[in-house]
N, C-alpha and C positions, 0 to 999 in steps of 0.2 A: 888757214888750215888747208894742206893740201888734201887732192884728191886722187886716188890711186882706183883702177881697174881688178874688181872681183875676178879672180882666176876662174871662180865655179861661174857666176850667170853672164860674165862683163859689165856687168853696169857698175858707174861709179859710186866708189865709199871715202869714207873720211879715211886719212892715214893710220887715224887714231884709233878706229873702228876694232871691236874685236870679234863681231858677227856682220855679216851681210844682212842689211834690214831688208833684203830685197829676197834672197834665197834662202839666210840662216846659215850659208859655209861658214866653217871656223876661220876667219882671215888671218887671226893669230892668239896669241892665245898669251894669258898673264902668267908672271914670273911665280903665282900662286901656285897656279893651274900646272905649274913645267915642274914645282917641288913636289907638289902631292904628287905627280906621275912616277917622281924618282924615288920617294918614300916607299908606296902602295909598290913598286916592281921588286926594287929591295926586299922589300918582306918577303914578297911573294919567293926573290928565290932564298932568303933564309927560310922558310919554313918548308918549300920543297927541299932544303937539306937535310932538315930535322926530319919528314917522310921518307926519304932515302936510307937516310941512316935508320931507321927503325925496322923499316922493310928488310935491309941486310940481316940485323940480327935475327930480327925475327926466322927467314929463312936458314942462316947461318946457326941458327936453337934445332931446326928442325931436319938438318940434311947431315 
């Protein structure tokens, strides 16, 4: 098992490491953790579309 240098404190971690037991940096992060990011951001801007577009009309009812 290799061992690689924590960016955040320098002390050595396993490669395989996905927190620093030493500081808690994210050294890297699961193929899980990388989909929910892309899922959870997507939403976020479909439903800031769905705000948007409500906001227009709404305005565009009222001007």
């Amino acid at each position: 098992m290799a061992l690689i240098q924590c960016t955040e404190c320098r002390k050595e971690i396993s490669q395989k490491a996905y927190v620093c037991p030493h500081c808690g940096f994210v050294a890297r992060q699961s193929f899980f953790t990388l989909m929910l990011i892309l899922l959870l951001s997507t939403m976020f801007f479909v439903v800031l579309d769905k705000v948007i577009d409500v906001y227009l009309a709404i305005t565009k009812h009222f001007l």
